[in-house]
N, C-alpha and C positions, 0 to 999 in steps of 0.2 A: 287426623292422626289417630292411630289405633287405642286403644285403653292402655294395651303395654306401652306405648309411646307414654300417655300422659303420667303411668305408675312414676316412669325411669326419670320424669319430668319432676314430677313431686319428691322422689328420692334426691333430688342432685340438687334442692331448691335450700338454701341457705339465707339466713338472715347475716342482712347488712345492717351496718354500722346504723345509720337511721329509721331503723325498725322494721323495713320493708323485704319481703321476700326477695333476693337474688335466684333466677331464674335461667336455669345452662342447658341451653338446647343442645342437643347430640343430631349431625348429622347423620342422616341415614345412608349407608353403604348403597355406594352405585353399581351397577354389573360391572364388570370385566370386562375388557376392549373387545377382546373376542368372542364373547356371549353377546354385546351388544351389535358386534358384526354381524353375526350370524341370527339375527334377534331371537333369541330364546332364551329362554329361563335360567337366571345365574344360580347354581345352586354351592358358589361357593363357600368352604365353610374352613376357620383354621386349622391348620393341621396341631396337633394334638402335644402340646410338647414330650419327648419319654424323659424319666426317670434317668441320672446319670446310673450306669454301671456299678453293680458293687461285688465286692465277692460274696462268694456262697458262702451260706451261713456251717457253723463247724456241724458236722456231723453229715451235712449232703452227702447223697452217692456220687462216687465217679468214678473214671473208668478205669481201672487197672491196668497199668505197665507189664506186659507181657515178660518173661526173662531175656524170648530170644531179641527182643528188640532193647530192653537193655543189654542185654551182651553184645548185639551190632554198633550199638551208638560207642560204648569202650574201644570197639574194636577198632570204627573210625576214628576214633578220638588219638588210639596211638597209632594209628597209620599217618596222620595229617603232622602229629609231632613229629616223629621220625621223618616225614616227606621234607618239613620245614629245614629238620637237621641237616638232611644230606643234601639240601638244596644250599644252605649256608656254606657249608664242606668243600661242597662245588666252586660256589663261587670266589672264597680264598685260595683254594685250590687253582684257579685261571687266573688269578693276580697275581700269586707267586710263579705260574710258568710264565706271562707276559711279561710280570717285571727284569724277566733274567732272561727275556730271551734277545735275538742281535738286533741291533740298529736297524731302523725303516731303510729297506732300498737295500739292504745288505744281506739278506734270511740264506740261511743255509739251502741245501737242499731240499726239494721241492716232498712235501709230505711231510717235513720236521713242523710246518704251521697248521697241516690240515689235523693233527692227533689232538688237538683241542675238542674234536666231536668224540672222537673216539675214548676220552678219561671221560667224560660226561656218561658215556652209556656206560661203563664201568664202574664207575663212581656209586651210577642208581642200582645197576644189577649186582652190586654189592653187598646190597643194602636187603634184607628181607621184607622188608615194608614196600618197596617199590614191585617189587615181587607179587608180594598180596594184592596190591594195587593195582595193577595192573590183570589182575583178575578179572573173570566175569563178572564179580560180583560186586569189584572192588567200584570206589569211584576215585576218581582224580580232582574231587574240588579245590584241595588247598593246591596243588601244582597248579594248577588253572590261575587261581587267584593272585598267586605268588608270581608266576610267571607274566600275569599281564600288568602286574604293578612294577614288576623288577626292571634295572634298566641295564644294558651290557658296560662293558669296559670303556669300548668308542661313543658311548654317548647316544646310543640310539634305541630309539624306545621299541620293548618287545610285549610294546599292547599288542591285542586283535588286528588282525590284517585286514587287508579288505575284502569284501564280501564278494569279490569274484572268485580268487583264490578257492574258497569255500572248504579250504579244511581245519580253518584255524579258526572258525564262529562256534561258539557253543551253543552246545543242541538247547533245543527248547523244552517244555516241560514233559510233554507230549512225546521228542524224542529222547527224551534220557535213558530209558529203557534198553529202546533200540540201541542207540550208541554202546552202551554200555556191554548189549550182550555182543556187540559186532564185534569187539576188543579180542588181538591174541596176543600173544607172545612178541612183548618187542623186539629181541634178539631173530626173529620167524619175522618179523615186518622187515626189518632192517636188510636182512639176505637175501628175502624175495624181491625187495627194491632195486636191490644192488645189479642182483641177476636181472630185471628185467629192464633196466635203465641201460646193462650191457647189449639188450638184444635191440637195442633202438639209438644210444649215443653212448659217446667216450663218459665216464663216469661222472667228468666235472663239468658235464656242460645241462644246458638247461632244459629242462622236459615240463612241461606244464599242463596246465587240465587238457581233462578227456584222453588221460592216455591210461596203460595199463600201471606203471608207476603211481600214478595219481590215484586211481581207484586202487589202489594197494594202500596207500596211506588212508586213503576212508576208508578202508576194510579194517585196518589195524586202530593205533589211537591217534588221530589226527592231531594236537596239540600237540605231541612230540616230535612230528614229523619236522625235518628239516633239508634243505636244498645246499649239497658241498657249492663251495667257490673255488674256480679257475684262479688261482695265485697268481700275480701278476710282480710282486715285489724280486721275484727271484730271476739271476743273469744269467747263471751258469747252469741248472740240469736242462738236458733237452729230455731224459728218458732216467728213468731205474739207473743205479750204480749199473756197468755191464764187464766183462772182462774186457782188456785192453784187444782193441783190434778186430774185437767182434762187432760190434756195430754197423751196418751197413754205409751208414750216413755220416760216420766220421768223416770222411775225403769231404765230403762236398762244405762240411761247414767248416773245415781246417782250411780250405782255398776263400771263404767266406772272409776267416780270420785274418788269412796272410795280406786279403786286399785292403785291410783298416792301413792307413796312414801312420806315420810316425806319433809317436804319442806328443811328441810338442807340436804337432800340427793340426792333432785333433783339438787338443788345447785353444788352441789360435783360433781355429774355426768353429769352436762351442761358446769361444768368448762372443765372437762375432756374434753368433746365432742370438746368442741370451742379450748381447747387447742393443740389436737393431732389430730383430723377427718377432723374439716372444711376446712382444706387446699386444701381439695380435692371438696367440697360443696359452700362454701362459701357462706353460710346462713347470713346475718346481723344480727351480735350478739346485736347488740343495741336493735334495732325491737324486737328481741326474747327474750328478756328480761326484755323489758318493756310489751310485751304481757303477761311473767309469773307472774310478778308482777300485772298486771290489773286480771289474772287468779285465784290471789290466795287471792285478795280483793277481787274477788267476790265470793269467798269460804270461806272469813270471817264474809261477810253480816249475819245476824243473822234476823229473822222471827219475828216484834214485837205482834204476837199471834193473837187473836181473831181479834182487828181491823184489821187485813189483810185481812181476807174475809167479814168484813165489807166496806171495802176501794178500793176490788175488786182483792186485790193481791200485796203484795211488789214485789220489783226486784229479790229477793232473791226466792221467789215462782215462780213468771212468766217469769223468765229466766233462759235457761240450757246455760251448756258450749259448745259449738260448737263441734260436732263430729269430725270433720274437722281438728280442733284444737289440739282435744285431740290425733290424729293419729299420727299429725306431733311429738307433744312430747314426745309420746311411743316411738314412732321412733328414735328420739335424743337420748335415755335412752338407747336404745338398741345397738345404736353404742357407749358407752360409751368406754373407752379404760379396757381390759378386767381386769386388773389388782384392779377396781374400782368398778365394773360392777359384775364382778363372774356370776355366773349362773342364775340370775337373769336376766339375758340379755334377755333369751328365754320366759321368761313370759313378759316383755315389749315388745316383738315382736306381742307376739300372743295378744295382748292388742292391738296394733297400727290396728292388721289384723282385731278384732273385730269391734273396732272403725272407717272399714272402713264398713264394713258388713252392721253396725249400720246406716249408712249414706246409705246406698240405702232402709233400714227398713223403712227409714222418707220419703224417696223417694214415693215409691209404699205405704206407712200405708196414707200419703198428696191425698185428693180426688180430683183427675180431674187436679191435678198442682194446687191448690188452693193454696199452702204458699210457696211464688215468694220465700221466705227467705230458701230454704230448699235448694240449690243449692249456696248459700252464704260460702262461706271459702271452696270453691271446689278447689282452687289456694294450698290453704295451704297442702290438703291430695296428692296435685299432686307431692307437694316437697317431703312429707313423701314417696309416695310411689318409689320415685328412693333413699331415705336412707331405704329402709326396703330390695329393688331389691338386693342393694350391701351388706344389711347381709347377704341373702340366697346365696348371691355368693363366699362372702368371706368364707361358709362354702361348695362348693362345689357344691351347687345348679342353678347352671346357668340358665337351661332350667324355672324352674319356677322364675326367675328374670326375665326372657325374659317375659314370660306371664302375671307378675305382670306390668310388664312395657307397655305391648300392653293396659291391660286394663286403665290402668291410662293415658294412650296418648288416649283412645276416653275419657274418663273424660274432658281429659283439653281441645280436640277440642272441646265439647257439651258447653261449655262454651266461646270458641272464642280465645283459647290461641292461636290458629296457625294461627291470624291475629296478624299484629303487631300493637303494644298500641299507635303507631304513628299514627294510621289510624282516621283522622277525624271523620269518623261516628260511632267512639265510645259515650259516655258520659263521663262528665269532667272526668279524674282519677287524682289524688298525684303522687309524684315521689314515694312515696312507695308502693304505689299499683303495678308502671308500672314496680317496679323493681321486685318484687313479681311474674308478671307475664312472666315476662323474665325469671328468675331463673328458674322456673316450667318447662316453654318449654322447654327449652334448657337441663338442667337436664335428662328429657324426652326423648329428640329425641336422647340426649351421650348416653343413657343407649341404648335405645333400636338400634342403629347404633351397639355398640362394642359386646352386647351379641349375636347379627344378623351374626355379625361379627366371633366370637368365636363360634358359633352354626353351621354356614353355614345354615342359614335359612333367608326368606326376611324381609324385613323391611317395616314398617307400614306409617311412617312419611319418605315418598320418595317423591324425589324432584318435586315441583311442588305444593304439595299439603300443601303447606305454605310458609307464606309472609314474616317473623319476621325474621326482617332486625339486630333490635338493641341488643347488646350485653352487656353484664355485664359493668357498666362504673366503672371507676376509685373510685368514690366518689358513699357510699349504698344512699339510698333518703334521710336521715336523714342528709345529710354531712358528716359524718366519712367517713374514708378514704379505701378502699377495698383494702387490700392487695390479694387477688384471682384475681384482675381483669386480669393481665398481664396470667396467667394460664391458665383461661378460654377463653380468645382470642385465644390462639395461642391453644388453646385445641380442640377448637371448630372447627378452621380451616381445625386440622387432622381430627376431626371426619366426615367433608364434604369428604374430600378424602377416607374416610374410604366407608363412605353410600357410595360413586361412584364406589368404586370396589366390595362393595357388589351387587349392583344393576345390575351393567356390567360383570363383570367375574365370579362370584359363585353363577351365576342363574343355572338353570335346565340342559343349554347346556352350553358346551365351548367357549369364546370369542375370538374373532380373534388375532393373535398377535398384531397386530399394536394396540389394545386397551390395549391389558397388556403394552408395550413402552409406550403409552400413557399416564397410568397412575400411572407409572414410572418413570414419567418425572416431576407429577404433588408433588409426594411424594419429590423427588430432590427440586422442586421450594418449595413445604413447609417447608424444613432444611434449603433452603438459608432466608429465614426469619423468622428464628426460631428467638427468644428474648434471647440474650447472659445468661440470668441467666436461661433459660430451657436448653440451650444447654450442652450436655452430653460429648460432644466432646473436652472443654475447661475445663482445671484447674479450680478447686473451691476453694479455702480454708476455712476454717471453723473455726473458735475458740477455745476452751477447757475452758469448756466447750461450745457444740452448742449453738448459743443464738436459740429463740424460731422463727425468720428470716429466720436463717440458717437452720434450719434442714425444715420448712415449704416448703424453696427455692430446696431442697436438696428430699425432696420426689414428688412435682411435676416434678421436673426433672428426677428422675427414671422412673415416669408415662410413659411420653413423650417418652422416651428414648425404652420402654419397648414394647409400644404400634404401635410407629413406625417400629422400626427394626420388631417387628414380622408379623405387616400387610406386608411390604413389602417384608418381607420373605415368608407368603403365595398366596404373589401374582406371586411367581415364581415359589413355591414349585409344581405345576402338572404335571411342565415340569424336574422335580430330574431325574426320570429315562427316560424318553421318551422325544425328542427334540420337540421342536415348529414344525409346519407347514411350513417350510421358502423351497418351492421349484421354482425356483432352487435355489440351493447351492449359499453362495455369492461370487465373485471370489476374490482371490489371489490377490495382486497389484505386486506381486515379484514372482519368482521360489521358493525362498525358506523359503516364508511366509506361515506360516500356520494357517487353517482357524477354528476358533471357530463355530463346528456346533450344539452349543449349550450353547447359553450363560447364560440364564436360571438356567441352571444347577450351574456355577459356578457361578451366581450372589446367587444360595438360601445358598450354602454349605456358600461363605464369610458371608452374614447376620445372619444364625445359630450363626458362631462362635464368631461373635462380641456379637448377644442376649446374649448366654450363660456367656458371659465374662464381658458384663455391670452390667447383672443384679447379675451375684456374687457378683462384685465389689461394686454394690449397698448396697445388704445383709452386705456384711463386714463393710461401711461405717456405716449405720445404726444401727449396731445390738453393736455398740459403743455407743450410743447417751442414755441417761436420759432423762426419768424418764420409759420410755419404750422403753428395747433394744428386746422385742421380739414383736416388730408391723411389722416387712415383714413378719411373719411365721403365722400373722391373717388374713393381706391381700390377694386377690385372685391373684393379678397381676403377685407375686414377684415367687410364687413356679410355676404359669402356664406357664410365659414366658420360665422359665428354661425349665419346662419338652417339650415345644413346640419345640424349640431349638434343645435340644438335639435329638430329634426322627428327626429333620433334620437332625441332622450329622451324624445319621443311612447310610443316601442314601449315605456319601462317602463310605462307607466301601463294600456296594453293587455293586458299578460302578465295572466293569470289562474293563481293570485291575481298580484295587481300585485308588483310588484320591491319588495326589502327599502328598498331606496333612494328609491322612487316622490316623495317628502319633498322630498331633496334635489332629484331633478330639476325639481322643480315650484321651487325655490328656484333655481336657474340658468334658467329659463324667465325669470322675471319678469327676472333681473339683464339676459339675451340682448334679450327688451323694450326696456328700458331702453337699454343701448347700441344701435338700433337705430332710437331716437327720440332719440337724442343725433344721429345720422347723418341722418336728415331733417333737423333743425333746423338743422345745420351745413352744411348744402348750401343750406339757405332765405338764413340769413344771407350765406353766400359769393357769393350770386348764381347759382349752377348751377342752368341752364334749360334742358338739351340733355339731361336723364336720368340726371341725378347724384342718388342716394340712390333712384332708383326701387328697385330691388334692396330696400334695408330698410323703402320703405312698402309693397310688396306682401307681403316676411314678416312684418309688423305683423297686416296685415288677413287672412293666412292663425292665424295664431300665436293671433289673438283667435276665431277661428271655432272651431277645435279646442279652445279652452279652453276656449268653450261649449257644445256639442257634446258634450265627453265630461265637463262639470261636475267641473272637476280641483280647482278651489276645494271643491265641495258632498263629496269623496271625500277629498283627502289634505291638507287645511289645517289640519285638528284633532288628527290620527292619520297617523302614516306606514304602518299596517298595511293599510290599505282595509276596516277594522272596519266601519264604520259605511253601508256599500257595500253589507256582507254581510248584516248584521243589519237591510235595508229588506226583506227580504224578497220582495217580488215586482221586475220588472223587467225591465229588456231580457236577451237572451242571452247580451250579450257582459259583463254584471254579477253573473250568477250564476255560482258558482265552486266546484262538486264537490269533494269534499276529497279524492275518487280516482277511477278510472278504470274505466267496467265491467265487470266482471267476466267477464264470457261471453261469447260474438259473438267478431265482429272488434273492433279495439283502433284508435280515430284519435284520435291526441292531438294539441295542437298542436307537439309536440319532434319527433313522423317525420309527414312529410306521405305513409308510404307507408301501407295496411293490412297488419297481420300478425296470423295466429291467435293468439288468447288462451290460450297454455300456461298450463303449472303456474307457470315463473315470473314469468310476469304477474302471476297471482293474487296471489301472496306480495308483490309488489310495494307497495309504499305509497307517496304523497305528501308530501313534508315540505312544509313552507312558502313556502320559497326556488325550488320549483320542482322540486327535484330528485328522483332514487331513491333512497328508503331501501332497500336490499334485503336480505331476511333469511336466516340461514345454510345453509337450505336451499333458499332460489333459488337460491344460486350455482350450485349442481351446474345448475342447467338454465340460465344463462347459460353 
């Protein structure tokens, strides 16, 4: 030990109680982990504690406050007062025009709701503080601040948007400068926006980055900037007040008008609609009811003659009904429930179709975009167009569902629907607006997802290419209470899982395995939070008779039920006959464990036989219920999932040897028959003559060709084994059944559709019954 050692030794040495020196070694510092890594010389040493902080003492020099920067910091200081004032002003100002203005579903003419942006820019350019502000030199911190804390009237927050938008991020330190000098004249941003949105779209519709509009707002002050909305709440303007008789397009929507039904009929058949359909739509029947009532007072205004074109024109002259309007209600008329409806369903259809025709007539007849109003209630014909999709489908016509739907999903994007109503640089909207425009999209993107789906063809509204976060809520805008909401949440969630396996697995090529597990796993996590009254899987009981709850609760659950099993039945089904890709083989954990080299296979046969067996169960449940026991045999859902089903339980009967099961599925075939000659018969009775039940008599006439064809009766009626199959002895190729697999050569079986050389543990290999590998203890080593 060194001398310092022994000093520090001698310093810390104490006498103890019995006289003797105590003695306190000090260990000595070892290196550092990383000096001793590196073996070299630790020369750590404490770091040094400072001194807290104090102030200077009185009389320090420092640095002197310039005048002009005190007279800039004043100057800010009453610009951000004054911002905060007129920003206050503002917003009592929009509560007193909303509090007084008409009832949701009832608004006057189209542009009495759009002048909310318009008092706002008036409001600040009133103001001489917003003025200087808006200066070069000015800044805008407290409008920033204040604006991203503030929240609107409907309850939707107008923080920062997101960062693709990218005009609504505040500049960084770096570009403050920049920003600030780029700023002109917002009354000069607002005109050149207008003007150049005119040389590209109708005023109210939606223009987004990379356009000239867009780099107009980064030219100007991007926080201010805002995107009008296409009004949807209004029935009656088609265009600008115009004088009587001028308009080109009066004729064609007054013959529109004259075709509406008697008013107590419409009645009868919106009762119907709201009674038996909407459980699947969930339209606000308040909304819609006070729109037909605003509809058919202004179809009793009456003309007080000559002073009308003295006066310039009454309401009754210079306003049509919304084409928009009139599509959505053709459309409602159309889905009536058939027993109510008759045949007359198919001329409110092609009336909805007219009346949408009509709406592009005012489109292209409107010169240059000149009537911003001609794009108003474009919300309304978006909803129409997914109830007119699910007529043509309920009668058979999928593919032109599909198409109706693509075109109505660019409709509702030209307008902005595939932003969500949350998005600050909207313009004010109502909760009934924003529910309106939720319904729309979502509506839209189910349809066009499930017929992509059932089609095997892509999808339009793929992920990415919209924002719309918010979902059907619990309570319509009006406050009543949405019994769909629960529905359409847990509806919408499958249809995300749906667009994903459209998008990933039944594109152009094959998807890797691990993407079908994948999204396999994702369909599994959607059942573990399914909402116990969709779930299929649990006891229901119901009444006697159904209340109008129970059967509501009772047919979204079949949806769910129908749509699930058989997505995730065709996301297995390519691998029925031919295995996945899974090379190598997976091993054995035992001798005489055997290996599923194909699980595919028996994941599609068990979801077949469960479809088949809910959705009868469903039909039976249903086709008990009043006041309509034949609405599964109208629906599209209830005969496709059967017939999809069963042509799955084809591939047991194919598998060589045939499936341990082969029995039963032959025993769901006949029951899927059955329910599907219940569904003819009940569309004969109903009167459906436009292609109702086509669907179940074409999988009749397929279902019996097959059954003869491959003699399922002469194979598994007797025996569930396919004994008697085996033991004919001679016959076609696909009846004779090897009890293993050649020995030598190449190796094609039907579980790998590739070739692989016939090793050692081929050889050892065996066939069990079920299909599977037995493989023996010394194949392992060469798997």
């Amino acid at each position: 030990m060194s001398p310092t050692a022994d000093n520090t030794d001698d310093m810390n040495a104490q006498p103890s109680a019995t006289g003797k020196a105590k003695q306190t070694r000090r260990r000595q510092r070892l290196s550092c982990v990383e000096c001793t890594r590196r073996r070299q010389l630790c020369r750590w040493e404490p770091l040094v504690a400072r001194p807290a902080p104090q102030r200077p003492p009185d009389g320090a020099p420092t640095i002197p406050v310039s005048e002009s920067a005190q007279s800039t910091i004043a100057a800010l200081s009453a610009r951000i007062a004054a911002l905060e004032e007129v920003i206050s002003k503002q917003n009592v100002q929009i509560r007193d025009t909303s509090g007084n203005g008409n009832s949701p579903g009832t608004h006057g003419p189209s542009g009495a709701q759009g002048s909310s942006s318009s008092v706002t820019v008036e409001s600040l350019l009133a103001s001489g503080a917003v003025a200087s502000a808006t200066s070069p030199s000015g800044s805008t911190t407290s409008e920033r601040s204040s604006g991203s804390k503030s929240s609107r009237k409907d309850g939707s927050s107008t923080s920062a948007s997101s960062p693709e938008n990218g005009c609504s991020q505040p500049c960084s330190s770096t570009d403050d400068e920049e920003c600030a000098l780029s700023h002109y004249d917002y009354d000069v941003q607002r005109a050149a926006v207008a003007l150049a949105q005119l040389s590209l779209a109708p005023q109210d519709e939606y223009i987004g980055m990379g356009t000239i509009p867009y780099a107009l707002h980064k030219l100007g002050d991007p926080y201010r900037a805002r995107w009008s909305v296409a009004r949807s709440a209004d029935t009656t303007t088609v265009s600008e007040p115009f004088q009587p008789g001028n308009h080109p397009l009066s004729g064609p929507i007054q013959q529109l008008v004259a075709s509406l039904p008697p008013r107590n009929v419409v009645d009868t058949l919106v009762d119907g609609f709201f009674a038996e359909r909407n459980w699947q739509f969930g339209i606000p029947e308040g909304w819609f009811r006070r729109s037909c009532q605003h509809m058919w007072r202004h179809l009793h205004m009456r003309c007080p003659g000559p002073a009308c074109h003295i006066s310039g024109g009454c309401a009754r002259c210079t306003e049509e009904l919304n084409p928009h309007w009139l599509s959505l209600v053709f459309a409602v008329l159309s889905l009536a429930p058939q027993r109510l409806v008759g045949s007359a369903a198919k001329t409110y259809f092609l009336k909805a179709m007219e009346a949408r025709r009509l709406v592009e007539d005012i489109l292209l007849a409107s010169r240059a975009y000149t009537q911003p109003s001609a794009v108003q209630g474009v919300v309304l014909s978006c909803i129409g167009a997914a109830l007119l999709a699910r007529y043509l489908a309920d009668r058979g016509r999928v593919s032109d569902a599909w198409k109706l739907t693509g075109t109505a999903l660019r409709n509702a994007q030209a307008v902005g629907l595939h932003r969500d109503p949350g998005w600050q640089k909207w313009d004010a909207m109502d909760k009934q607006e924003r529910e309106l425009r939720v319904l729309a999209w979502w509506f839209l993107v189910i349809s066009d997802r499930l017929y992509s789906f059932t089609l095997g063809r892509p999808m339009m509204a793929t992920e990415g290419s919209f924002d719309v976060k918010m979902m059907p809520d619990d309570n319509h805008g009006d406050g009543s209470p949405n019994p769909v909401a629960v529905f359409h949440q847990n509806f919408i969630s499958l249809s995300e899982v749906i667009g994903e396996m459209v998008d990933k697995c039944m594109g152009v090529q094959f998807a890797a395995y691990a993407t079908v597990l994948e999204i396999d796993r994702k369909y599994k996590f959607w059942l573990c939070r399914l909402h116990p009254s969709l779930d299929w899987r649990q006891p229901h009981t119901t009444s006697n008779p159904a209340t109008f709850e129970e059967r509501t609760a009772a047919y979204q659950r079949h949806m769910c039920a129908g749509y699930y099993l058989c997505a995730l039945m065709n996301l297995h089904r390519p691998y029925l006959m031919h295995a996945p890709p899974i090379l190598p083989p997976p091993k054995p954990l035992s001798a005489t464990m055997t290996v599923i080299m194909n699980p595919s296979r028996e994941r599609c046969i068990e979801l077949a036989m469960e479809l088949v067996r809910v959705m009868c169960d469903a039909q039976e449940e249903a086709a008990a219920w009043d006041p309509d026991p034949e609405l599964p045999a109208m629906l599209f859902h209830y005969a496709y999932f059967v017939f999809d089903g069963a042509i799955a339980l084809v591939g047991a009967f194919s598998q060589v040897p045939p499936h341990p099961k082969a029995q039963e599925c032959l025993g769901l075939i006949d029951r899927a028959l059955k329910m599907l000659n219940w569904c003819v018969e009940a569309t004969k009775s109903s009167g459906g003559t436009e292609g109702e039940g086509e669907t179940a008599s074409r999988a009749i006439t397929v279902l019996n060709a097959l059954r003869k064809a491959g003699r399922w009766d002469e194979r598994f009626r007797k025996d569930g084994s396919g004994r008697k199959q085996r033991d004919e002895g001679s016959g076609s190729s696909a009846q004779s059944s090897p009890q293993e697999p050649p020995l030598d050569g190449a190796v094609q079986d039907s579980l790998f559709p590739f070739t692989q050389p016939a090793g050692r543990a081929t050889r050892r290999a065996r066939w069990t019954a079920a299909g599977r590998f037995h493989i023996s203890p010394r194949a392992q080593v060469g798997l």
